[in-house]
Backbone as XML, in Angstrom:
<?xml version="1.0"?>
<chain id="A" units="angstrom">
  <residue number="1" name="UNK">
    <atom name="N" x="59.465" y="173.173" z="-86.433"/>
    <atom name="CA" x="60.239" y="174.209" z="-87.093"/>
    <atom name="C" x="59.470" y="175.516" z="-87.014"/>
  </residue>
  <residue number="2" name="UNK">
    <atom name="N" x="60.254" y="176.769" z="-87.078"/>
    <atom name="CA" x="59.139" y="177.820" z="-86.799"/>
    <atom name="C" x="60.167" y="178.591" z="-88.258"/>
  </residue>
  <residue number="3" name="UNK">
    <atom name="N" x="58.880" y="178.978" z="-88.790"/>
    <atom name="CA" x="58.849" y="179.845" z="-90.056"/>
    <atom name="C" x="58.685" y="181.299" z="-89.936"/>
  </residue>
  <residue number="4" name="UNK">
    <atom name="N" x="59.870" y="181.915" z="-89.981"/>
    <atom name="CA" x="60.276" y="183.597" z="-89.749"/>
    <atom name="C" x="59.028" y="184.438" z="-89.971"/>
  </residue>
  <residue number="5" name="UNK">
    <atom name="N" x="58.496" y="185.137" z="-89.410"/>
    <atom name="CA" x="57.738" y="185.657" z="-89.923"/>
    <atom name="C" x="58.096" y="187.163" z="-90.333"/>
  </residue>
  <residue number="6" name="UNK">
    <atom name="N" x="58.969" y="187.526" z="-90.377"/>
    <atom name="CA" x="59.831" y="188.858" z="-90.964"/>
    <atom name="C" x="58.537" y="188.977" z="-92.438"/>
  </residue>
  <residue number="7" name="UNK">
    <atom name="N" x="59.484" y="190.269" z="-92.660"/>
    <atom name="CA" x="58.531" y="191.009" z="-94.185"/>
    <atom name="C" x="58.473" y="190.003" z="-94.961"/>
  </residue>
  <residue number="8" name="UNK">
    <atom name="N" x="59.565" y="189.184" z="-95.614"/>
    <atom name="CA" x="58.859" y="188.286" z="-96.923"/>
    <atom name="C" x="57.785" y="187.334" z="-96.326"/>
  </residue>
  <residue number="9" name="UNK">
    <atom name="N" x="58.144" y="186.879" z="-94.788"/>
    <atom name="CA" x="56.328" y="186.025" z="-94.811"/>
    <atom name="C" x="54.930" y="186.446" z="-94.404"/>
  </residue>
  <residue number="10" name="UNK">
    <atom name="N" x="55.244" y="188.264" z="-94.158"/>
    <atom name="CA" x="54.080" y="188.912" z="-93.830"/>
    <atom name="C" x="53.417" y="189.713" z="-95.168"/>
  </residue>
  <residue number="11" name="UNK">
    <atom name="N" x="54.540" y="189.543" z="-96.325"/>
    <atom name="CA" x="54.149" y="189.372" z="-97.830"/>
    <atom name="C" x="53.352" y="188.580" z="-98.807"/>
  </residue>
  <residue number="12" name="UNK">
    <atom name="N" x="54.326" y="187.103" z="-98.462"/>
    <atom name="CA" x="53.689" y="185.865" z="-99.005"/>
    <atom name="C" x="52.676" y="185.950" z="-98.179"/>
  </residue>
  <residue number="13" name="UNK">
    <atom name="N" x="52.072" y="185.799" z="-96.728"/>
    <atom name="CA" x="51.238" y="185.867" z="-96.206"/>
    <atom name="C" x="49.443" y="186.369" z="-96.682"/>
  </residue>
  <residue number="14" name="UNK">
    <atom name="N" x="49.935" y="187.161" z="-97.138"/>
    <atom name="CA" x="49.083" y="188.590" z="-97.675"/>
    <atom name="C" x="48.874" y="187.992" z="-98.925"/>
  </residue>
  <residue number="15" name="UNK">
    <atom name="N" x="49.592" y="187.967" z="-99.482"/>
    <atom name="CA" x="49.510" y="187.310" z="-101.258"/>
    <atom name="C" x="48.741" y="185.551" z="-101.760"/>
  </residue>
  <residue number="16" name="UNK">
    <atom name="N" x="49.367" y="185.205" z="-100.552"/>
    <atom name="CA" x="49.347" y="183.572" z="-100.909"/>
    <atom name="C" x="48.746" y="182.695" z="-99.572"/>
  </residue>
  <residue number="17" name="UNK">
    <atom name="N" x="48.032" y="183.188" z="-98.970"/>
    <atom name="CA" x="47.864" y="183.075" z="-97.403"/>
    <atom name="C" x="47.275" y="181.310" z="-97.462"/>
  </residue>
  <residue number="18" name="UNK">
    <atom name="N" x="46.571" y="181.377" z="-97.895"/>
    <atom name="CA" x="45.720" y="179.498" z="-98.212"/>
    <atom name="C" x="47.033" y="178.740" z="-98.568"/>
  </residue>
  <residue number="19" name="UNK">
    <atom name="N" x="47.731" y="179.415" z="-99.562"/>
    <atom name="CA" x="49.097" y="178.585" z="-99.807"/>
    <atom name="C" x="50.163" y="178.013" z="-98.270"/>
  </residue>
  <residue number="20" name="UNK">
    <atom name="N" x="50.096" y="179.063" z="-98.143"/>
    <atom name="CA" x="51.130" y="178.665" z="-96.506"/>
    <atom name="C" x="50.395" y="178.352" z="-95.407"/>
  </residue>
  <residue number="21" name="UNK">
    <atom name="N" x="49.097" y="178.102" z="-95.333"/>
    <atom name="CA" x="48.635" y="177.787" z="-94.421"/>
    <atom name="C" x="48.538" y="176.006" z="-94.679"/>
  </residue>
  <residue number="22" name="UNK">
    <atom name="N" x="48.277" y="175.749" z="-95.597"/>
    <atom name="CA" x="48.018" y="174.393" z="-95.833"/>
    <atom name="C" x="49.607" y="173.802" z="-95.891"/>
  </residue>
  <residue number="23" name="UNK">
    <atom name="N" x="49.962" y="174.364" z="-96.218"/>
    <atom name="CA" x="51.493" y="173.843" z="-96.149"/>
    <atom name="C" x="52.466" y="173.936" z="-94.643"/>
  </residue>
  <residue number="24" name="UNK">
    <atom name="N" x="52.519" y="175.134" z="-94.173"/>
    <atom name="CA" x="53.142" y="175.698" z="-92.733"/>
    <atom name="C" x="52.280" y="175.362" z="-91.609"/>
  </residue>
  <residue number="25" name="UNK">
    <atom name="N" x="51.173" y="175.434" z="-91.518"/>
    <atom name="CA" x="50.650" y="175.072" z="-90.319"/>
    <atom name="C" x="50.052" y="173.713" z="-89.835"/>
  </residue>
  <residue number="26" name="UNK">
    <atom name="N" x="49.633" y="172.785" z="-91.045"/>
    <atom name="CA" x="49.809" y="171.707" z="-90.125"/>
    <atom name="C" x="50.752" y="170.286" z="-89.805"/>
  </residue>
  <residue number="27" name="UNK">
    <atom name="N" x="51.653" y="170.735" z="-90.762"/>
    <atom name="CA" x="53.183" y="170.092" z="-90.769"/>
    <atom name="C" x="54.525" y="170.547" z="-90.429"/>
  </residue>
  <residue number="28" name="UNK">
    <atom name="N" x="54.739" y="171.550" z="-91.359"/>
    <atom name="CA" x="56.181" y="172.128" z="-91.441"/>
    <atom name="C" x="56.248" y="172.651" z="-90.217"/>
  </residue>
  <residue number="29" name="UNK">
    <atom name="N" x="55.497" y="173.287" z="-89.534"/>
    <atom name="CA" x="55.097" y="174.237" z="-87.837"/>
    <atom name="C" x="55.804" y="173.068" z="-86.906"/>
  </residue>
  <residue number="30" name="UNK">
    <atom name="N" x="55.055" y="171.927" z="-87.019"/>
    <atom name="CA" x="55.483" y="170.687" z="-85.999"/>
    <atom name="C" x="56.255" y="170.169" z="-85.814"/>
  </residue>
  <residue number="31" name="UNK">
    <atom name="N" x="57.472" y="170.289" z="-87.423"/>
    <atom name="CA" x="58.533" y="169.344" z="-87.698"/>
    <atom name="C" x="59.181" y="169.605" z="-86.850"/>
  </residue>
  <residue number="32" name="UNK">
    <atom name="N" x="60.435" y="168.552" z="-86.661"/>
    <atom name="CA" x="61.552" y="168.638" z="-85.988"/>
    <atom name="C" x="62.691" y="168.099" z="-87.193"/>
  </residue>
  <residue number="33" name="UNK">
    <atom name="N" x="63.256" y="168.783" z="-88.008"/>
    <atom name="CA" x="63.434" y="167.888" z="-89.228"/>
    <atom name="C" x="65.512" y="168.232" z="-88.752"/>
  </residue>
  <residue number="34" name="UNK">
    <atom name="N" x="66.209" y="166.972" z="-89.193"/>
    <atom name="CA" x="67.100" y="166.771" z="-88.823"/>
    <atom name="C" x="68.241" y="167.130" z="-89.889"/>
  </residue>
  <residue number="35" name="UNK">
    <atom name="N" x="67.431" y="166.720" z="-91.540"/>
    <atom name="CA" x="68.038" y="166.395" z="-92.237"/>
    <atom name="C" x="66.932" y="166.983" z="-93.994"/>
  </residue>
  <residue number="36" name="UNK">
    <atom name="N" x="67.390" y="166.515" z="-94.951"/>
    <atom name="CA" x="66.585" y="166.686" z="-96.096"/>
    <atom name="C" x="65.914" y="165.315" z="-96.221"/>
  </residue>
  <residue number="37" name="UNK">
    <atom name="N" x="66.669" y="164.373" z="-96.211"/>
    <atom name="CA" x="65.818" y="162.904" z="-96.067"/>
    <atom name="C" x="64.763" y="163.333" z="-94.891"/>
  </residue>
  <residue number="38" name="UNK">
    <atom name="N" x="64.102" y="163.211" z="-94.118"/>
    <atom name="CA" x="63.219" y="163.512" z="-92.895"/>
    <atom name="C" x="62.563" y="165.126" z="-93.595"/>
  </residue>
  <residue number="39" name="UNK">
    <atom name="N" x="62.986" y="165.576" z="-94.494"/>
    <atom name="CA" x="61.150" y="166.126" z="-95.436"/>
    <atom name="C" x="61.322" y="166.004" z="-95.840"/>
  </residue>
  <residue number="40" name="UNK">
    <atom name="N" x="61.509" y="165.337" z="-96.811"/>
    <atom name="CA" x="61.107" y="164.096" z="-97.971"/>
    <atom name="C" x="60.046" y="163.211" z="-97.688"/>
  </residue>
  <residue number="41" name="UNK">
    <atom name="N" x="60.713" y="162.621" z="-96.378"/>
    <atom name="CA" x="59.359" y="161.407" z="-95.499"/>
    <atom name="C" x="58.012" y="162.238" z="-95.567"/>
  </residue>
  <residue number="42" name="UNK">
    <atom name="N" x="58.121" y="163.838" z="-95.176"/>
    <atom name="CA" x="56.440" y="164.300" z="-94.987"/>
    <atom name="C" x="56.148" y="164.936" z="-96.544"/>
  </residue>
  <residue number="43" name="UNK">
    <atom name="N" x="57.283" y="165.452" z="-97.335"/>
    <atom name="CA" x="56.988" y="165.590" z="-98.443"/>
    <atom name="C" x="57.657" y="165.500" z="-99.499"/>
  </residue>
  <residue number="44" name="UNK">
    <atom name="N" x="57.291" y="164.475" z="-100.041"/>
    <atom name="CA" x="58.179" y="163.218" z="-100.975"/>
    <atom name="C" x="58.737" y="164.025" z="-102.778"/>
  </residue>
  <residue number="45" name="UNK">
    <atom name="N" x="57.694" y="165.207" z="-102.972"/>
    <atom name="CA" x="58.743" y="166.220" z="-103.780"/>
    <atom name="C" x="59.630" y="167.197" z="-103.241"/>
  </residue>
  <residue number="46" name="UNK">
    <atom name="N" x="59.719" y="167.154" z="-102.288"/>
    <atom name="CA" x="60.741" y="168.331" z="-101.956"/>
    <atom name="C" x="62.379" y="167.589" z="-102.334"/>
  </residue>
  <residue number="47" name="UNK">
    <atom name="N" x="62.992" y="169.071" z="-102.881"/>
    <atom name="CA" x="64.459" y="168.615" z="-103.525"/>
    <atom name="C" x="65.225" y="169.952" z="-103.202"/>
  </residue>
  <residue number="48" name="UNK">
    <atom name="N" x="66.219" y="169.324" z="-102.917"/>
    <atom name="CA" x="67.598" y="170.644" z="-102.638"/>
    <atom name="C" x="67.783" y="170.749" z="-104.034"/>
  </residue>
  <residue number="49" name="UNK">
    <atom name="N" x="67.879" y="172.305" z="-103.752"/>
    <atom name="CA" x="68.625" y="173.138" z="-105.393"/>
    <atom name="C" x="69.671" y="174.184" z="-104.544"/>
  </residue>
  <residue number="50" name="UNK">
    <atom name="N" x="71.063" y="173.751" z="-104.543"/>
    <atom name="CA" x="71.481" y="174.450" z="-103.785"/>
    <atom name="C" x="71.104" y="174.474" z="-102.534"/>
  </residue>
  <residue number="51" name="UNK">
    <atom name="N" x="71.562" y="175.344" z="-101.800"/>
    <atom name="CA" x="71.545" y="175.116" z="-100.403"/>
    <atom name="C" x="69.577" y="175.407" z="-99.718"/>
  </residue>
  <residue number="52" name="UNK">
    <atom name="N" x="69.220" y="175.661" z="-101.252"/>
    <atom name="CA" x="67.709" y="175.880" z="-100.781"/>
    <atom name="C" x="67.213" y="174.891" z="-100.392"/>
  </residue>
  <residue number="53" name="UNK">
    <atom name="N" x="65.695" y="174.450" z="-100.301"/>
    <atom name="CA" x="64.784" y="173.483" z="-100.194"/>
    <atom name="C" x="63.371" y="173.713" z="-101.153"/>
  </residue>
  <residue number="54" name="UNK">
    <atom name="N" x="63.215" y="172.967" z="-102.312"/>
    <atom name="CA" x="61.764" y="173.462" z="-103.325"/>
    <atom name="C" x="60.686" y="172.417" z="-102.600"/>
  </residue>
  <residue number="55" name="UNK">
    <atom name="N" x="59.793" y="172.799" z="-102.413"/>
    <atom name="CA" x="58.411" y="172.148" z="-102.448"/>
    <atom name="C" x="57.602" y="172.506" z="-103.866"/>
  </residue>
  <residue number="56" name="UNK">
    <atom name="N" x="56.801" y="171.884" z="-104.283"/>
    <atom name="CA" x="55.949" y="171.682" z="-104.999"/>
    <atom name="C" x="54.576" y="171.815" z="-104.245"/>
  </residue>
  <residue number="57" name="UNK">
    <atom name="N" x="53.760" y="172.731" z="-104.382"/>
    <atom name="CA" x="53.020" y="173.066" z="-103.841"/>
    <atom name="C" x="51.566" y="173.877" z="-104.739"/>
  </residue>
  <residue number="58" name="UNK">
    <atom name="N" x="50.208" y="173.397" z="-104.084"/>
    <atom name="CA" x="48.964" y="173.645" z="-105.256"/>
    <atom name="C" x="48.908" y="172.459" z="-106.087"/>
  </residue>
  <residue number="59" name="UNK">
    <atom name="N" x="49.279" y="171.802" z="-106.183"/>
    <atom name="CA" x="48.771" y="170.734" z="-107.560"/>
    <atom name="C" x="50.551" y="171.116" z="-108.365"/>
  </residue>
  <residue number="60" name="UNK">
    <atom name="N" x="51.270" y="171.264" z="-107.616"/>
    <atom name="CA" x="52.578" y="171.541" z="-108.953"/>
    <atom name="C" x="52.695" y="173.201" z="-109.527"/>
  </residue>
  <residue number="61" name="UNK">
    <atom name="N" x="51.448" y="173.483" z="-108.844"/>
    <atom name="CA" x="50.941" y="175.281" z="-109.488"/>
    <atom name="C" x="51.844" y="176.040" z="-109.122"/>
  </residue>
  <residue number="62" name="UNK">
    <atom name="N" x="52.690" y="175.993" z="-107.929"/>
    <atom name="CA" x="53.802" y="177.048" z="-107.555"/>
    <atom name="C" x="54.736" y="176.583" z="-106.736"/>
  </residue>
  <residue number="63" name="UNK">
    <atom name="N" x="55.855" y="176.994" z="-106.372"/>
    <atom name="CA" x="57.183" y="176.405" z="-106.338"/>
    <atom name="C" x="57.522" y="177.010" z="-104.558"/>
  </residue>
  <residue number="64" name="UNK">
    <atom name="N" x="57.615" y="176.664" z="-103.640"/>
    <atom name="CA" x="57.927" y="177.521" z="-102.739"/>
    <atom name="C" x="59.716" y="177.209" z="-101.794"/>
  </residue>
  <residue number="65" name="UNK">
    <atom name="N" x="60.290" y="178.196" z="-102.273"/>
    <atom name="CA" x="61.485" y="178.218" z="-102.069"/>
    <atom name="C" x="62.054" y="178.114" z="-100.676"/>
  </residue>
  <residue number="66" name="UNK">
    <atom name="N" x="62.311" y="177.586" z="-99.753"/>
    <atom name="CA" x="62.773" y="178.123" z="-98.473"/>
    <atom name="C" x="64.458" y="177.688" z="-98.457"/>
  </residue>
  <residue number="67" name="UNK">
    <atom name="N" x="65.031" y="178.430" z="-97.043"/>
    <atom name="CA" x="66.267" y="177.790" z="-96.794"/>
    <atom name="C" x="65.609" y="177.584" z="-95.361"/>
  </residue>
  <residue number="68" name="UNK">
    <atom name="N" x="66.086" y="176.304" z="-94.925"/>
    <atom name="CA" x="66.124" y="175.312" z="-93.847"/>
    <atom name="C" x="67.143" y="175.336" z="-93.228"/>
  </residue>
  <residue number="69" name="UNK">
    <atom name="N" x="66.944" y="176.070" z="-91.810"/>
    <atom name="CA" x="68.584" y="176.003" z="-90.702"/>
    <atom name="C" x="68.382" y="174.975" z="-90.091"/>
  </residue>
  <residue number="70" name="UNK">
    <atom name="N" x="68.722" y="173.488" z="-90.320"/>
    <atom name="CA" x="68.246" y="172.580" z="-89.379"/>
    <atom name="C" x="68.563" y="172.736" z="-87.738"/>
  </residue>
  <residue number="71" name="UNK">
    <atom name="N" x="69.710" y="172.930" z="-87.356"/>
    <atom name="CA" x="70.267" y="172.736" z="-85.972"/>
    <atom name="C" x="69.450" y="174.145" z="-85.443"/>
  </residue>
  <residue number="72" name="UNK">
    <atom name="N" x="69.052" y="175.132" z="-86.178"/>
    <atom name="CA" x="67.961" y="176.474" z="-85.188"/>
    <atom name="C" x="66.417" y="175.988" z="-85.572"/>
  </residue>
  <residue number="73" name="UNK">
    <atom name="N" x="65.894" y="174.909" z="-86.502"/>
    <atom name="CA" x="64.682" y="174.754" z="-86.226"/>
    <atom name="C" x="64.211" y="175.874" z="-86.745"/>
  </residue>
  <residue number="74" name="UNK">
    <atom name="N" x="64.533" y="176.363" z="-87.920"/>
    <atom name="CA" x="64.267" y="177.857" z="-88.961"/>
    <atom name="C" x="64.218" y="177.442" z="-90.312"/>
  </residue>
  <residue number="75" name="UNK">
    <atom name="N" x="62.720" y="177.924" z="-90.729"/>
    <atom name="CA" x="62.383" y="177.601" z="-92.076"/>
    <atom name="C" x="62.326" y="179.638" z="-92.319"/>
  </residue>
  <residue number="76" name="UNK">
    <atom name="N" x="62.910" y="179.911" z="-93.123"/>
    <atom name="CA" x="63.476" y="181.114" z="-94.066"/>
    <atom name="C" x="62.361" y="180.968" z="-95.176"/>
  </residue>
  <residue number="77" name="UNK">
    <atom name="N" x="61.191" y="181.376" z="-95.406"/>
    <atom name="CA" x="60.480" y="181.545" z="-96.824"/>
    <atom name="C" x="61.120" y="182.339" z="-97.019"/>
  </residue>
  <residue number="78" name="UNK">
    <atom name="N" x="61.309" y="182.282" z="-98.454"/>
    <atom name="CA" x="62.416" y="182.927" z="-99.952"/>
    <atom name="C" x="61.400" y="183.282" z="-100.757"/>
  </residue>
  <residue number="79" name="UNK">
    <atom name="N" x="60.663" y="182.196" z="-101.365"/>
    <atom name="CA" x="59.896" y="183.008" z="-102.509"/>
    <atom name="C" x="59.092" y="181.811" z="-102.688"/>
  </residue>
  <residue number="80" name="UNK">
    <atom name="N" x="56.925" y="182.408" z="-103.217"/>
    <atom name="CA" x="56.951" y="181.809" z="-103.738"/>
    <atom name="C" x="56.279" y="182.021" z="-105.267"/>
  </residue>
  <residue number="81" name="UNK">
    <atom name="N" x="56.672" y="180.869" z="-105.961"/>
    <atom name="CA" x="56.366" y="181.453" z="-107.258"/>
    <atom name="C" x="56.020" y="180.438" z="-108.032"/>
  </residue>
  <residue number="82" name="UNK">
    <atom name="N" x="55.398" y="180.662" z="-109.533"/>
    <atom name="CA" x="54.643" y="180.120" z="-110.632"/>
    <atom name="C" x="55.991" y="179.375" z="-110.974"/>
  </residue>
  <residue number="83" name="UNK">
    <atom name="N" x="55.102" y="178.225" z="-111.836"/>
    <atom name="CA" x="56.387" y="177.244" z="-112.899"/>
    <atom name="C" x="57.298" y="178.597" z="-113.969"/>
  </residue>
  <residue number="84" name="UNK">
    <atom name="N" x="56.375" y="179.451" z="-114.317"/>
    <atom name="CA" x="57.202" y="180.305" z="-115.462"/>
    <atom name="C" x="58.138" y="181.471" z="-114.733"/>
  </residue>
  <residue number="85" name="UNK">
    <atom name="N" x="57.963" y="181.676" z="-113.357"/>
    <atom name="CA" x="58.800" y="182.695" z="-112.769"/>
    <atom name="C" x="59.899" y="181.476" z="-112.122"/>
  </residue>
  <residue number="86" name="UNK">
    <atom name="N" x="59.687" y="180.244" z="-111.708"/>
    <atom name="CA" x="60.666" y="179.605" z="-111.075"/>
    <atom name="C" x="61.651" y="178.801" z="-112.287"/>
  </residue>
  <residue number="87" name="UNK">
    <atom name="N" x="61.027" y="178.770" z="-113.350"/>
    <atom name="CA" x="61.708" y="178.819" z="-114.522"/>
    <atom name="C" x="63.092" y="179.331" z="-114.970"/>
  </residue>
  <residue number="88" name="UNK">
    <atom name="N" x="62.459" y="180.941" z="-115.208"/>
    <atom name="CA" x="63.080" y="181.793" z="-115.247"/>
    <atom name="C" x="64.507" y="181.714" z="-114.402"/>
  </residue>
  <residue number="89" name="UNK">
    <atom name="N" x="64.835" y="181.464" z="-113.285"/>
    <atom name="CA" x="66.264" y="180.861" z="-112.706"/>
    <atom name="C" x="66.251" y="182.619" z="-112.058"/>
  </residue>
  <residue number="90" name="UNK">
    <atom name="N" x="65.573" y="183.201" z="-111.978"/>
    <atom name="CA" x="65.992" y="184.388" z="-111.127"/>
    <atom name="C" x="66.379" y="184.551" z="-109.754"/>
  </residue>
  <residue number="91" name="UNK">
    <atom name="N" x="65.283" y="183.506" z="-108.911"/>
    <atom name="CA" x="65.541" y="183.630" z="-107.653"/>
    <atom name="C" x="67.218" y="182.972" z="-107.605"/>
  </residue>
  <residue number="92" name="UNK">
    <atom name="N" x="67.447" y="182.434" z="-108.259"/>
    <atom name="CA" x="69.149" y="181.908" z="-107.772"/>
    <atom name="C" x="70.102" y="183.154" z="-107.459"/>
  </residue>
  <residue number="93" name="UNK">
    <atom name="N" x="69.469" y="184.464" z="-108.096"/>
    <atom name="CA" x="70.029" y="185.440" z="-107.542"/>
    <atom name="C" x="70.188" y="186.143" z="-106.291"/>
  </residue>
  <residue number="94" name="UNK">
    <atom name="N" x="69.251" y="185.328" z="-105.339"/>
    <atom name="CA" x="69.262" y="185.409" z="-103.944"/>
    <atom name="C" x="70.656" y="185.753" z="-103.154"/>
  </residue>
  <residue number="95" name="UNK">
    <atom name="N" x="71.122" y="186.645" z="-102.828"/>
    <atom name="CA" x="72.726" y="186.799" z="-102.075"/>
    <atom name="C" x="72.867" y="185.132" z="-101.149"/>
  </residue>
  <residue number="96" name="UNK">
    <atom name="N" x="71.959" y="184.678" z="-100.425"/>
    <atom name="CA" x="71.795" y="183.946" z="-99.602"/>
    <atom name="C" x="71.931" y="182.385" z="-100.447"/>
  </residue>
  <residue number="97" name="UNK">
    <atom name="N" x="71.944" y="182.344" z="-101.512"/>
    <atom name="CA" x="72.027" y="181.377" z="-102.323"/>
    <atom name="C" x="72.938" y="180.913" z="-102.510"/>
  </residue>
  <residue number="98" name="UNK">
    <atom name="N" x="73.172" y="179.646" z="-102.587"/>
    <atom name="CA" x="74.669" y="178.630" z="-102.675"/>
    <atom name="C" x="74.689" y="177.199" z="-103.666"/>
  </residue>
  <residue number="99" name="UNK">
    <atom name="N" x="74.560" y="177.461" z="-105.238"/>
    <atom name="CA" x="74.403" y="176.388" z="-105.676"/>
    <atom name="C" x="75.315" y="175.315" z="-105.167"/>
  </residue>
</chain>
């Protein structure tokens, strides 16, 4: 899967860089993922909220939001954020969002 690197991941990048590296580069980069069952198999918290995809990521420490185009092999980072900002239910305000 290849992960956009547009402004929000040359953001998160900058902000959270150890975060997405341990996460994006030596898995999510390689996947070929078909489905939501098939990341689940590599990472057994990830859950659809809406048309998103949450990982649990850090020890549970922060939440990282993506949308997943399966058939283009496009992981979309959205956001990532603390238990008390992913809480909050803001990002559902995403235009791109589809509970």
């Amino acid at each position: 899967m290849n992960s956009r690197k547009g402004l929000p991941y040359k953001y998160f990048a900058s902000k959270y860089n150890c975060l997405l590296q341990k996460w994006d580069a030596p898995i999510a980069s390689k996947a070929e993922w078909k489905n939501l069952a098939e990341v689940q198999a590599v990472y057994s918290q990830a859950e659809a909220v809406g048309n998103f995809t949450v990982f649990n990521i850090k020890g549970n420490r922060y939440r990282l939001i993506v949308d997943i185009v399966y058939k283009d092999q496009v992981i979309y980072i959205k956001y990532i954020l603390t238990h008390a900002e992913y809480d909050k239910d803001e990002w559902k305000n995403d235009p791109y969002f589809k509970p």
